[in-house]
C-alpha positions in Angstrom: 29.1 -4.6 21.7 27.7 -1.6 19.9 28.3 -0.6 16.5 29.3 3.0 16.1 26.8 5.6 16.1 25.1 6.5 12.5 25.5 10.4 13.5 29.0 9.7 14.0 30.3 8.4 11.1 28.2 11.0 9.2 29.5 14.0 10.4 32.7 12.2 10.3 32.6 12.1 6.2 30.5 15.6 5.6 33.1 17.1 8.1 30.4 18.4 10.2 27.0 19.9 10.7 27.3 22.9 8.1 26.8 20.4 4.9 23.2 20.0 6.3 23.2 23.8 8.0 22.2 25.0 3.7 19.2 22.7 3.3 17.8 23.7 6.6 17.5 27.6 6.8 15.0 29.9 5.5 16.9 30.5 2.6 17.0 26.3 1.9 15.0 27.0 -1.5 17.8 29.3 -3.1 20.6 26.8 -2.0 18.5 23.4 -3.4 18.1 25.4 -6.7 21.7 26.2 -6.8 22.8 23.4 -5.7 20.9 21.5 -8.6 21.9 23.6 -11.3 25.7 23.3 -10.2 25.7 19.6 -9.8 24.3 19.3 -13.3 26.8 21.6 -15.3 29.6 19.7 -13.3 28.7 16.4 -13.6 28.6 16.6 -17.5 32.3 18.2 -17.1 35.2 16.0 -15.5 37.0 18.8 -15.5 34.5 20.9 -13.2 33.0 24.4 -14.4 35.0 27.4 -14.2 34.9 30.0 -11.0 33.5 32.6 -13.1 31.2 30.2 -14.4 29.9 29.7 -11.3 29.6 32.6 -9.7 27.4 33.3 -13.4 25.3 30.2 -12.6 24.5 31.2 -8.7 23.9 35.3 -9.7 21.1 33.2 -12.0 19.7 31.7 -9.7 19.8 34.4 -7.4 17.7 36.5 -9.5 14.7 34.1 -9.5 14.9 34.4 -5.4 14.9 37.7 -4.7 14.2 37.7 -0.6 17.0 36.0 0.2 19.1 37.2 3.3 22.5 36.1 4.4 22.7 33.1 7.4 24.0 34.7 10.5 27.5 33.9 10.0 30.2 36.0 11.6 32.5 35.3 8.1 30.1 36.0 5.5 27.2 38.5 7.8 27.5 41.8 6.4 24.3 44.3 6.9 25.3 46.8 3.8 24.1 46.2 0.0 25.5 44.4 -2.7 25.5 43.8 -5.9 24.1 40.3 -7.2 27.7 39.3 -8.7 29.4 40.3 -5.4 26.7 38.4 -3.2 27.0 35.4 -6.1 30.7 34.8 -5.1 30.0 35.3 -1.2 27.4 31.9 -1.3 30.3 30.3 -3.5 32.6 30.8 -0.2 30.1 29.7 1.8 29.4 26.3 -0.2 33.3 25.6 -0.7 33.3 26.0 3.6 30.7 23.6 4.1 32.1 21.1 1.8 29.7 21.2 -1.1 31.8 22.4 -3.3 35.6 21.5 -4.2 38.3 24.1 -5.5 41.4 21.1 -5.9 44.9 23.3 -6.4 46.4 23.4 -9.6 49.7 24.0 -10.9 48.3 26.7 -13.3 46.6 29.6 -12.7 42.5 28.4 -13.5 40.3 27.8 -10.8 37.7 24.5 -11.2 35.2 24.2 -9.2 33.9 20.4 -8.7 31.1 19.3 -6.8 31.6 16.7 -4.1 30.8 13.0 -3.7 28.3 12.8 -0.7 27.1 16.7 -1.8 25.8 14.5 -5.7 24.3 12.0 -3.2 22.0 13.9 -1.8 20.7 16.0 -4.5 20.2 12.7 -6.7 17.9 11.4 -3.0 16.1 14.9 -3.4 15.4 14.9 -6.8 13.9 11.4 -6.0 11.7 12.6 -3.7 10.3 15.4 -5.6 10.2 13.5 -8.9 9.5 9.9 -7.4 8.8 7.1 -9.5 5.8 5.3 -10.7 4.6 3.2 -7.6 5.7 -1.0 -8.8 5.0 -4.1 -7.4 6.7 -7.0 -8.9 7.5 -10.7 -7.7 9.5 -10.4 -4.9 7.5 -11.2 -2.3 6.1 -14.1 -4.3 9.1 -15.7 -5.4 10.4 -15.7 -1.2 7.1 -17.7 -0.7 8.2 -19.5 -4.0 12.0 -20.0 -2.5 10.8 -21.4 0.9 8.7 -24.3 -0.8 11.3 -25.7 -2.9 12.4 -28.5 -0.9 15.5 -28.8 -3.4 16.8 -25.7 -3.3 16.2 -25.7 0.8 18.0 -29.1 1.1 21.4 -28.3 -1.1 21.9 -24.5 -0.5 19.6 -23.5 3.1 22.2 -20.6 3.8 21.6 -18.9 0.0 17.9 -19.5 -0.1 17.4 -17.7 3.2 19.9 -14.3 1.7 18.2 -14.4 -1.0 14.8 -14.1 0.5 15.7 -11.8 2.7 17.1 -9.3 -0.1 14.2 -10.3 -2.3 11.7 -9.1 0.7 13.7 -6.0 1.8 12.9 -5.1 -1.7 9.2 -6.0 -1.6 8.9 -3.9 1.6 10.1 -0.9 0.1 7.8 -1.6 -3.0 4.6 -1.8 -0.5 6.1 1.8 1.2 6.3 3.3 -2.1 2.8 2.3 -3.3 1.4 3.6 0.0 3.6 6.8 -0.6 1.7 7.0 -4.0 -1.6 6.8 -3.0 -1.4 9.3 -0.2 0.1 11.6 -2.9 -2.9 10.5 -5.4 -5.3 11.6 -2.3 -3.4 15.2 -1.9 -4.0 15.9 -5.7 -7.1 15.0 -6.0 -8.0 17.2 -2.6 -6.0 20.2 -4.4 -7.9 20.1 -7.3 -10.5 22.9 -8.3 -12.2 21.7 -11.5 -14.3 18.3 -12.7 -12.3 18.1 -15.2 -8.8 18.0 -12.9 -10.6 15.7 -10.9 -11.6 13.0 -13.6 -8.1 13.5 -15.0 -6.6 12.4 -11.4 -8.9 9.4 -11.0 -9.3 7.8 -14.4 -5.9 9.2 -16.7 -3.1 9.2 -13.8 -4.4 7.5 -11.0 -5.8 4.2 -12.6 -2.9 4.1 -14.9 -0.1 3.9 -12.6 -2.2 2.5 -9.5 -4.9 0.5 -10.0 -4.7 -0.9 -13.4 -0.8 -1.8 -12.4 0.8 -2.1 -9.0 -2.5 -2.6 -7.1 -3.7 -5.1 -9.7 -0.5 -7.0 -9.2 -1.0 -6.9 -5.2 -4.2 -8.7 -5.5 -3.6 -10.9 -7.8 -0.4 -12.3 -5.7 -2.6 -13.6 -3.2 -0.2 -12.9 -0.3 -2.4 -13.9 2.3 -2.5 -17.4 1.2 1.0 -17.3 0.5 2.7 -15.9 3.7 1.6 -17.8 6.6 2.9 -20.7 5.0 6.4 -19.2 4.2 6.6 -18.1 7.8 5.8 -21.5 8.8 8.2 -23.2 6.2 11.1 -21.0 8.1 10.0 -22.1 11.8 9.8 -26.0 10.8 12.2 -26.7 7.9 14.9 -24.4 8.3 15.0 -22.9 12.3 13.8 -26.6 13.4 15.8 -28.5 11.0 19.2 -29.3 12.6 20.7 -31.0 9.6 19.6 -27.5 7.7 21.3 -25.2 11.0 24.1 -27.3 10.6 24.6 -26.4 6.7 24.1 -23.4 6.9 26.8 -22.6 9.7 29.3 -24.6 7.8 28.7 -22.3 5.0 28.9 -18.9 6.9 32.3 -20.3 8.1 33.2 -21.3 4.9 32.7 -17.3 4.2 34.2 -16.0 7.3 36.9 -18.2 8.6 37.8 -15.7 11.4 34.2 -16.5 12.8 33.9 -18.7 15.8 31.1 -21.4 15.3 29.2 -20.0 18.2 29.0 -16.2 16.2 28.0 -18.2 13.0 25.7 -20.1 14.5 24.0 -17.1 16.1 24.0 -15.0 12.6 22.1 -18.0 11.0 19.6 -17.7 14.2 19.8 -14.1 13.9 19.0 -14.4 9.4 16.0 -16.5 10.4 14.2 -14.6 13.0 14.9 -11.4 10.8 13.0 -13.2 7.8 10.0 -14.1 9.6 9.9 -10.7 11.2 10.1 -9.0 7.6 7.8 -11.6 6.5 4.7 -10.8 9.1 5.0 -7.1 8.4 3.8 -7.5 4.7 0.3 -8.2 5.4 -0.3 -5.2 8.0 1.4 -2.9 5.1 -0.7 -4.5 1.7 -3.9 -3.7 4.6 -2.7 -0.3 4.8 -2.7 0.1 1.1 -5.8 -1.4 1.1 -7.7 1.5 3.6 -5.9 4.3 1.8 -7.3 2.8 -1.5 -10.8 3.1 -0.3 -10.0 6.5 1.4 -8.8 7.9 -1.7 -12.2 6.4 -3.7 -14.5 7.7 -0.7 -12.8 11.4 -0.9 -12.8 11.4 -4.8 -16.3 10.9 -5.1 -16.6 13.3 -2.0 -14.9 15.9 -4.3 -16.6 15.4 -7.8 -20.0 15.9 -5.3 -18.4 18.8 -4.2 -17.3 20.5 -7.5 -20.5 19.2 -9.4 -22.1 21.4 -6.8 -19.7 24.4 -6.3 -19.4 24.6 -10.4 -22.6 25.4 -11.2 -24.5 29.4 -11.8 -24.5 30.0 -7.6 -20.6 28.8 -7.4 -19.6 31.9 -6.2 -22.4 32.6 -3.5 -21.5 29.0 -1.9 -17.8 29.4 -2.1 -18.6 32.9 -0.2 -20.6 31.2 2.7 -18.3 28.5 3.4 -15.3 30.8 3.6 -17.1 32.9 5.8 -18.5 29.7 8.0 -14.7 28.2 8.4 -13.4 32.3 9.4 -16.0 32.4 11.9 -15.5 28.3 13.1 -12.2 28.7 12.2 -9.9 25.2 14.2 -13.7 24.0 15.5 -15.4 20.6 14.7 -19.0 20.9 14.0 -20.3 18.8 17.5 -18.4 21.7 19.3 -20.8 24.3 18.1 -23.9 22.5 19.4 -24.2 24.9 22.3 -22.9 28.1 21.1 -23.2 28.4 17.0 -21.8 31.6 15.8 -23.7 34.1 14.0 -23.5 32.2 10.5 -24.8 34.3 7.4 -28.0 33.7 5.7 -27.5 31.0 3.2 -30.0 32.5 0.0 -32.1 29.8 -1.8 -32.6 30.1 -5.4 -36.0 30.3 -6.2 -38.4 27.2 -7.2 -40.6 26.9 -10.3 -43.0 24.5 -11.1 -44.8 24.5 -14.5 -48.5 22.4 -12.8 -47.9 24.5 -9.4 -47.3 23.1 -6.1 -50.2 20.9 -6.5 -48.8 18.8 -9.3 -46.5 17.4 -6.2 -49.6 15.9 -4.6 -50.0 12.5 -5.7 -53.9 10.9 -4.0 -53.1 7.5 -2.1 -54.6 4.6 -4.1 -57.6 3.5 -2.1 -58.8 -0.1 -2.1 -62.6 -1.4 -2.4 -62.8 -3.0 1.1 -64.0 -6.4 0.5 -64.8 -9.3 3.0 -62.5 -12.2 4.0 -63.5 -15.5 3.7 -63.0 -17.6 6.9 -60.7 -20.7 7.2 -62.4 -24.1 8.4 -61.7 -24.6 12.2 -61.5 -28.3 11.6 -58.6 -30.2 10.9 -57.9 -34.1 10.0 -55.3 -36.1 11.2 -54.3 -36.4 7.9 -54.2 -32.9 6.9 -51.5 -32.9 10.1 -50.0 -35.4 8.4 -49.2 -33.8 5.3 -48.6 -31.2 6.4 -45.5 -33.1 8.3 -44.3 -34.7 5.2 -44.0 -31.2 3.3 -42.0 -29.7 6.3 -39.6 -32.9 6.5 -38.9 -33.0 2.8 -38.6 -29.0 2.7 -35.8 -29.5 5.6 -34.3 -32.6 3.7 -33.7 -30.3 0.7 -32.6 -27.3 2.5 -28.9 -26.8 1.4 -27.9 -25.9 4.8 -24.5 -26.7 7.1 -26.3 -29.5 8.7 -26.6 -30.9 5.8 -23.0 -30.7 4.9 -22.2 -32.0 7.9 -23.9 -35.1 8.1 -23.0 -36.0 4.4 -19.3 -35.7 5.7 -20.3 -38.2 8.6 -21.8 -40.4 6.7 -18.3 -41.1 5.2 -15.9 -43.7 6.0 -13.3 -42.2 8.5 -12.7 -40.7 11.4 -11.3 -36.7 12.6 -8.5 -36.1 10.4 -9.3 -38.6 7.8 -9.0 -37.2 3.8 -11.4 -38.3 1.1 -10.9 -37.3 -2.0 -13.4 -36.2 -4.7 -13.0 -39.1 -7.0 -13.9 -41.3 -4.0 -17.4 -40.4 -3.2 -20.1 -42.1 -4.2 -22.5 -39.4 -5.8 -26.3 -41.4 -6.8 -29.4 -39.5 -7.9 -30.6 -36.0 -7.1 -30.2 -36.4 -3.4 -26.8 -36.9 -3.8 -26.3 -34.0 -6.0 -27.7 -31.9 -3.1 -25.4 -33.2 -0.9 -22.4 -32.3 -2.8 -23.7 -28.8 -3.4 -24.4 -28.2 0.5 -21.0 -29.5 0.7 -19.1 -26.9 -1.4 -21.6 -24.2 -0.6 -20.8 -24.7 3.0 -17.3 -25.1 3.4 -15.7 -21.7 4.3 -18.8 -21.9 7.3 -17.3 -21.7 10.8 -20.2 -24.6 11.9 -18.4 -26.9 9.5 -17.4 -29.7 10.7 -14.5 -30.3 7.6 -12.5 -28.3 5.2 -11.6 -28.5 1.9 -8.1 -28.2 -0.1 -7.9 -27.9 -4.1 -4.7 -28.3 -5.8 -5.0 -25.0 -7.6 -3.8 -22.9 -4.7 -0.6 -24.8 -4.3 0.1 -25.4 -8.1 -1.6 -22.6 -9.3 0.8 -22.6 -12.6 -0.8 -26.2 -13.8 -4.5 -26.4 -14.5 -6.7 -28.4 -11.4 -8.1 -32.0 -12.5 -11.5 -32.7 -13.0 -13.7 -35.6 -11.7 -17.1 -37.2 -13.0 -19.4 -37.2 -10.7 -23.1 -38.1 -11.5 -22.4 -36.5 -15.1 -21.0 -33.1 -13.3 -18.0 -32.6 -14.2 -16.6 -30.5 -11.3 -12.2 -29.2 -10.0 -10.9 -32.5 -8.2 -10.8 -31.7 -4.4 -10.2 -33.3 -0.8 -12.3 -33.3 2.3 -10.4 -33.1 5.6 -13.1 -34.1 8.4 -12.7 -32.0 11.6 
């Protein structure tokens, strides 16, 4: 069955289309002006503002938008002049009719005027977006992946981990939309700007201050793509998988809702799960978006400082001139459309070139060498030059810290696929050994290798990793896992 329509139950409370009709008109600046300045006079006034007072407050804000013409509205439409005060209480009429405004009756004879509910709403979502906060991001989506691997927690209450993780990663969403908001609006600044010094300011004062030095800072250092794929796997295995945990959890939705059958609870648990792990996958797609527009804004920031180092200097105005001119004439055209009929571009004037030496001090002689004559190798060879020759290439391969190498170290220990050997188990004897165990850790992110390794540091990353002795190395205790 389908919920009621969003459009529906909206109209339904502004009492129809008009509340929306002010902000969508040509004359939508004069009424978000007006409307902010009325909101805040009534809002610090329970009482509301007098009519006079704000009919004064609208013939204000009237006089700093001086085009504005009347909506076509049979009621309020009238083609002859009038005065600012007269036109002021018109628009008052016309905000009391689409429910902006609210004139209560009263017993006596003054007229309030108080601004509506849903009308205080919207301006306070408008002033947001033209004012929007600094860009955060903060431990929510760490602590879900935090929530989902403590088995404690999971076993007792299953139901409240899983709300809490998904309000904690609605939250984390909209703190990854709002960093990617910020950077685009970083890019359209820095695009906008017309001096080096603007430029400098956006990139190293605003920019690295509330992006990079903070909220994109704390995105890399969270290590979410470590993180995630376990939490999404922890939800499939111990919780979706789990029928002890489904069980739990449906007892405690009916606990909450005893009008719910035990088939709908059941299916809202289902429903909870499949909604996390959908939230969950979308993070990484988003932090990789924030990722691109961070290097889009770096690439078009240095384009632009290239640009106004250029366009700054004694011939600014005779470049500025010639491109103007070369986007009138190519105006809507990309540059590989032009390849067969260019348009008659003006002639772009050099400055001229001085050199103190001349052209001729650019001339620099090639260095020419005293031909002398090669001495010839012997055509004979021993068997024992072969020989050594062997030896060198055997040892040089030997020593080569290559995969292979890796490889058959990790054969060469006890175990079969699947095995784990930990660091403190391997038996690490003269240089040779040494080698081994740096081919080993040099080698094991390699797609040819035939074993992986795990340190503790990744999944208790708040205690510090052990140490093991080997061959008087003292190197972070890990575990090989052969393939």
């Amino acid at each position: 069955m389908f919920g009621e329509l969003l459009s529906t139950a909206l109209f339904r409370e502004t009492r129809g289309a008009g509340f929306f009709r002010v902000l969508a008109g040509k004359n939508a600046p004069f009424y978000v002006d007006v409307l902010d300045t009325l909101e805040r006079e009534t809002s610090e006034r329970a009482e509301g503002v007098a009519r006079e007072e704000a009919i004064a407050l609208i013939a204000e804000t009237l006089e700093r938008h001086p085009g504005l013409e009347f909506d076509p509205d049979p009621e309020f439409d009238d083609s002859t002049p009038r005065e600012t005060r007269e036109r002021a209480r018109l628009l008052l009429e016309q905000l009391l009719k689409y429910r902006w405004l609210e004139e209560p009756p009263r017993r006596d004879w003054r007229r309030k005027i108080h601004f509506d509910a849903h009308g205080a709403t919207l301006i306070t979502a408008l002033r947001k977006i033209a004012w929007p906060d600094a860009a955060v991001f903060t431990d929510k989506l760490v602590g879900v992946c935090a929530m989902l691997a403590d088995e404690i927690e999971l076993a007792e209450r299953p139901w409240q981990t899983v709300e809490n993780c998904l309000s904690s990663v609605r939250e984390g969403l909209n703190e990854l939309r709002s960093m990617q908001k910020s950077v685009q609006r970083f890019t359209r600044r820095q695009l906008e700007e017309e001096t080096l010094q603007g430029n400098l300011s956006v990139v190293f004062d605003d920019y690295s201050e509330q992006m990079s030095h903070s909220c994109y800072a704390a995105l890399v250092r969270s290590r979410l793509p470590l993180r995630l794929p376990e939490a999404v796997r922890r939800i499939a295995d111990r919780l979706a998988a789990d029928g002890g945990a489904l069980a739990e959890m449906q007892t405690e939705v009916l606990r909450r809702h005893p009008e719910m059958g035990a088939d709908v609870a059941r299916a809202k648990v289902h429903q909870a799960l499949d909604e996390l792990s959908e939230l969950l996958e979308r993070v990484l797609p988003m932090a990789d978006e924030i990722d691109r527009r961070t290097a889009d804004f770096t690439r078009r920031s240095l384009a632009r400082f290239r640009y106004l180092q250029d366009v700054t200097g004694e011939r600014r105005t005779e470049l500025k001139g010639f491109f103007e001119q070369v986007n009138r004439l190519a105006a809507g055209k990309r540059l590989s459309q032009l390849s067969g009929a260019l348009p008659d571009l003006p002639d772009l004037l050099l400055p001229a070139v001085k050199l103190p030496a001349g052209l001729d001090s650019l001339h620099t002689p090639p260095l020419r060498r005293t031909p002398v004559e090669q001495e010839a190798f012997e055509d004979s060879v021993v068997d024992s030059d072969r020989q050594a020759g062997l030896r060198d290439m055997e040892r040089a391969l030997r020593e080569t810290l290559s995969v292979q190498r890796a490889n058959a170290f990790v054969k060469s220990l006890p175990g079969g696929k699947g095995d784990r050997i930990e660091s403190h188990e391997l038996a690490v004897e003269g240089d040779r050994g040494l080698t081994d165990l740096i081919s080993l850790l040099l080698h094991s992110e390699s797609a040819e290798a035939r074993y992986r390794l795990e340190v503790r540091r990744v999944s208790e990353e708040n205690e510090p990793p052990p140490v093991d002795t080997l061959q008087d190395c003292r190197i972070e205790r890990f575990a090989i896992i052969k393939k």
